[in-house]
N, C-alpha and C positions, 0 to 999 in steps of 0.2 A: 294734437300731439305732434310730435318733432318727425320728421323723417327718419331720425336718427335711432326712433327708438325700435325696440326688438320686436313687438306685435301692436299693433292695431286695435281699437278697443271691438272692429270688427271680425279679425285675426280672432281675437281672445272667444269673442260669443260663441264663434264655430266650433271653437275646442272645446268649450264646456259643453257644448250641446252635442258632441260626438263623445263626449265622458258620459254623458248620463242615460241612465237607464231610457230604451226605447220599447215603445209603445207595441204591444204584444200583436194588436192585428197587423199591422205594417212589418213581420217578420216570415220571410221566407224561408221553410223548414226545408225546401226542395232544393234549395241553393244555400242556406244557411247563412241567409245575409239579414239586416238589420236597416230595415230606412226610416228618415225621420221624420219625413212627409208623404203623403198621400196623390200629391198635384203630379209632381215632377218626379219623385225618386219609384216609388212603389209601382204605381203607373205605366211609367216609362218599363222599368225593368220584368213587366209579366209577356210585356212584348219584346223581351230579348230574344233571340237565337238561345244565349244558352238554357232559361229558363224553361223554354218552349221542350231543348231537348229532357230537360230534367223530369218534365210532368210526362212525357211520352215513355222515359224508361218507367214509371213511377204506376202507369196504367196499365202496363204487361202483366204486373203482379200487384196489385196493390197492399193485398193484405201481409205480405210479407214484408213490405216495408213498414206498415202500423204495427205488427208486433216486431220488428226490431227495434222500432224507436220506441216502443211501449217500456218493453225491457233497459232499454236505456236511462227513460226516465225516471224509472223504479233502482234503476242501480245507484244514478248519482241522487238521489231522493235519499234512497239508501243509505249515502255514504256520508252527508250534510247531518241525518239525523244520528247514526253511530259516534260521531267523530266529535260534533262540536256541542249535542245535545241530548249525550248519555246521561242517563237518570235526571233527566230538567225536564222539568214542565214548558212546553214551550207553545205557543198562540202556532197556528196554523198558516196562517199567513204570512210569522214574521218567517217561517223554515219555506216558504214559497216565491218570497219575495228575494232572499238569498241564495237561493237557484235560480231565476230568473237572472240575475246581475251577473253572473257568469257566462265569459264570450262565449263559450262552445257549451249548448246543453240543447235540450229539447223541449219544443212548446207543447202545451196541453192538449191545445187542441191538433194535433198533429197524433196522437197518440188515440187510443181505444175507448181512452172515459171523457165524458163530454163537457163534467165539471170538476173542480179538486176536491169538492168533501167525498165524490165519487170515490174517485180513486185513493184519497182517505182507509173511508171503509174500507175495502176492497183490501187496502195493502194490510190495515189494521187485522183482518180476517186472515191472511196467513200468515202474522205474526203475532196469536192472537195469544201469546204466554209473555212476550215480553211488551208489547205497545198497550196504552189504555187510552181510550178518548175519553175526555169528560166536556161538558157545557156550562162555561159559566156566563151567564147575561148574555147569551146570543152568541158567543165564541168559543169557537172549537179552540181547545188546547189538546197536545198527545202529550206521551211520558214512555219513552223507551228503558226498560228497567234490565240492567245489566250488567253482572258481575262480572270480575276486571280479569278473571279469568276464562269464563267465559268468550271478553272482547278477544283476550290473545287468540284462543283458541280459534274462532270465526277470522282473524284477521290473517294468524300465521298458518294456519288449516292444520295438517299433520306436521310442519317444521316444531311445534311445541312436544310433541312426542315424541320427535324425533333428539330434542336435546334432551328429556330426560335419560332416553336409553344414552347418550355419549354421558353423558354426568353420572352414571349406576356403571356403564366401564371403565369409566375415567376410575370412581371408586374404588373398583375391585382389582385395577391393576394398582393401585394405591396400596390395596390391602397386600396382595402376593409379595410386589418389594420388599416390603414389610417383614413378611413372615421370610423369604429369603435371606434377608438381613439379619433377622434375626439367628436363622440355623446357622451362617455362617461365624456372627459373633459364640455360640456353642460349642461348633468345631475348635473353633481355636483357645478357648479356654480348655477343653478335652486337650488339646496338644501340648499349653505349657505344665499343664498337671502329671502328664507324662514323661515329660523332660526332668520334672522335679525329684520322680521318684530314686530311691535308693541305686537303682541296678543303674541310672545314670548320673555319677556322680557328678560333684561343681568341679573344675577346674582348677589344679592348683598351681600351685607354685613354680617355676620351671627358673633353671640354670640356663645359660648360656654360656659359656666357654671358649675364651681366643688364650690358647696357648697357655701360659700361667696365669693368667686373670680371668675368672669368673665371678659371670654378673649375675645377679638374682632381681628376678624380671618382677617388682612389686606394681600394687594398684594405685592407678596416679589418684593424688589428692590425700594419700595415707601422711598420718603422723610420720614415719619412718622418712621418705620421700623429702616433705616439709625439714625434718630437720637435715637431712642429709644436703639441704641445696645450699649452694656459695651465698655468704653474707655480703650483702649490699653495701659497698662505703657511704659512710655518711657526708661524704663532700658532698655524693651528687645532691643531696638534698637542703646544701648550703646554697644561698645567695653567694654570690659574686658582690663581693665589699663595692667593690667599683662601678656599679649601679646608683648606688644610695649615695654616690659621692657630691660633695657642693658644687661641684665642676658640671655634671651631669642635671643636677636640679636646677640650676641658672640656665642650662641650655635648654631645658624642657621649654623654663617658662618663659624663654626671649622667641620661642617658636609658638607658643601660645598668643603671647602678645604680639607677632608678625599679624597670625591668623586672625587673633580677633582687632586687629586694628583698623579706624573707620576709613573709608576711601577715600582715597585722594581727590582733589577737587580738578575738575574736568576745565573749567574757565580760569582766568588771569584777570586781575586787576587791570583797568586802564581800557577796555573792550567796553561795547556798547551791543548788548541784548535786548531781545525782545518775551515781555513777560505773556505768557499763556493761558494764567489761572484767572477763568472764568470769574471765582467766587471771591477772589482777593477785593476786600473794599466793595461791594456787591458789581464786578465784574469793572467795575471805575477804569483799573488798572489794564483790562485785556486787550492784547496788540499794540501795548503801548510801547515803546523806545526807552533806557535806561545806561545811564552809565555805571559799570561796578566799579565801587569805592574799594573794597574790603571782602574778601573770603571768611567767614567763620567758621573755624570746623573746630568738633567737640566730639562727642560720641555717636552722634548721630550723622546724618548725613549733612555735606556741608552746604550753609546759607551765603548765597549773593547777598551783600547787601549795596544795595542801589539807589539811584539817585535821578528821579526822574525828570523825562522830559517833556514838558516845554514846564512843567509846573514847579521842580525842583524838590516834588517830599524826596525823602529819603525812606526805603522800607526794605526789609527782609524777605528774599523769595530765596525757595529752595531749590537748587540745580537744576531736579526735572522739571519745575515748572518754567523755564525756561528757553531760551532754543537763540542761537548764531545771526547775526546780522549782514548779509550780504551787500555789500556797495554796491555803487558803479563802478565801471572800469577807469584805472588809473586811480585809486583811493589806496589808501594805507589802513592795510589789515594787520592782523599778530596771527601767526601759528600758536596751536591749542594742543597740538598730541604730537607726538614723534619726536623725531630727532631735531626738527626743527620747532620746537615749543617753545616758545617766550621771545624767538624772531619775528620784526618787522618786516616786512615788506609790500608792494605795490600788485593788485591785483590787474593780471593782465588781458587773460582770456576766461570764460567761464563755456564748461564742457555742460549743457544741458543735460544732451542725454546718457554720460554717467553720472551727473550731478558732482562734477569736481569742478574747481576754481587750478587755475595756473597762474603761481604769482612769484615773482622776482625779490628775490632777497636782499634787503638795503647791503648787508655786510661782504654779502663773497657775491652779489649779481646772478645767482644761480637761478636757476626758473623751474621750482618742482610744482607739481600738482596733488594740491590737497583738498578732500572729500569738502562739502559745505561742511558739516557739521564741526570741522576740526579745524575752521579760521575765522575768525568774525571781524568786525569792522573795528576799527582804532578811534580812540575816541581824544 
């Protein structure tokens, strides 16, 4: 293999062999390390320093550290068989083999029981409502049996009684609004019922009075009201003659036809381009040199037509597949756009980096500078 490449096929063996499950007596429960040999790694490390300290605190009390890790092993045992093997039948050693491959757990024999059907039993016996063992051909299978409220309950402890009581307040302050709501819409039917009665009449009609004119104040929207308002002249609802006039309709559509009229062709006769369509003739024609003969425009966009070089066909290409032919210096170009469009003159300097040409005008000697795009070469 190359130098160059990212591992080594020796590289690689050592990764996989540090991926895969290690061998269960080679595993130090006092340090919580994992070796993969016996010569050099396990060996070596029982004659560490730290090692040596970890079995000395481990002596003081011993039994205290076998039932912590007892309980340890029973809890994530515990928690393999709740979680991923509720109501499943499952072999016994495929739920011990799946703790084991876990970086941080605890080994068997580091714990109180001396084999796993041991401690099977054992766990089986204080959970002896929900777990079952049975034996088929020589293998233990369990079966943890458990309803799905049940698991909340076990998992969220008192937090599931505790939402039903917020959901039974939540309720009942639901319900009070409610009934508040409700008294309140009561009241106020009670009040316009009492507004309606007799002893409090409607409202009638009142005068107002400036001097010798008085007004009588009616209900807007009344028939009386409606006739009484100023009639509309019917001009406003005439056209204006002078709209519809011949005068006006000719000018609509000379501004129509401004708008929709095709664009004016960008190149001149008499200039030499360069064609850029790939697909023209199966790409025959691309970067090739052409003199324009002729402008076509019709309603579409306007067609070069051209006259190629060194071969002489003549063919149709359209504006944008084209593009300006820059000389050497001292050649005879044409301006393409401006004010200076359809003059000759002699390219003199060419500006790189804004990409303009500076060229001398046969007619008045002037020397402007115009973009590449906007001069091409004279043909």
């Amino acid at each position: 293999m190359s130098s160059s490449a990212f591992l080594t096929p020796k590289q690689i063996a050592k990764r996989l062999k540090s991926m895969a499950k290690g061998k269960e007596h080679l595993y130090c429960q006092f340090c919580q390390r994992q070796f993969r040999d016996n010569t050099t790694g396990f060996d070596t490390h029982k004659k560490s320093h730290e090692h040596l300290e970890n079995v000395r605190e481990f002596l003081k009390d011993p039994q205290s550290y076998i039932q912590q890790w007892s309980a340890q092993f029973e809890k994530m045992w515990n928690d393999i068989v709740t979680f991923r093997y509720r109501n499943k039948e499952v072999r016994v050693t495929v739920v011990y083999d799946e703790f084991t491959s876990m970086e941080e757990h605890v080994r068997l024999h580091a714990t109180k029981w001396k084999e796993l059907m041991g401690f099977v039993r054992d766990w089986a016996k204080r959970n002896k409502d929900k777990v079952t063992i049975t034996n088929k051909a020589g293998s233990y299978f369990i079966k943890w049996d458990e309803s799905n409220e049940e698991a909340a309950a076990r998992r969220f402890g008192g937090e599931s009684k505790k939402r039903k009581r917020t959901d039974l307040e939540r309720h009942m302050s639901d319900i009070r609004r409610q009934v508040k709501a409700a008294k309140r819409e009561e009241e106020e039917q009670q009040e316009e019922k009492i507004e309606s009665t007799p002893e409090n009449p409607a409202p009638t009609k009142e005068k107002a009075s400036f001097g010798k004119i008085s007004i009588e104040s009616k209900p807007v929207g009344s028939k009386e009201t409606l006739d009484a308002a100023p009639a509309v002249p019917a001009s406003i609802f005439q056209l204006d003659a002078s709209q519809h006039s011949p005068e006006s309709t000719t000018s609509t559509t000379t501004s129509l036809s401004t708008t929709l009229a095709p664009p004016k062709p960008h190149f001149l006769p008499g200039i030499i381009v360069r064609v850029m369509n790939k697909k023209l003739d199966t790409g025959s024609y691309h970067k090739k040199k052409g003199t324009v003969l002729k402008i076509v425009t019709g309603k579409g966009r306007p067609l070069l037509q051209l006259e190629m070089q060194p071969s002489g066909d003549v063919i149709q290409v359209p504006e944008k597949q084209v593009e300006t032919v820059i000389p050497n210096l001292n050649r005879e170009v044409l301006c393409l756009k401006g004010e200076h469009r359809g003059h000759a003159g002699i390219l003199v300097e060419l500006q790189k980096k804004e990409f303009n040409g500076v060229i001398r005008l046969k007619e008045s000697g002037k020397e402007v500078c115009v973009p590449y795009d906007d001069f091409s070469k004279k043909s």
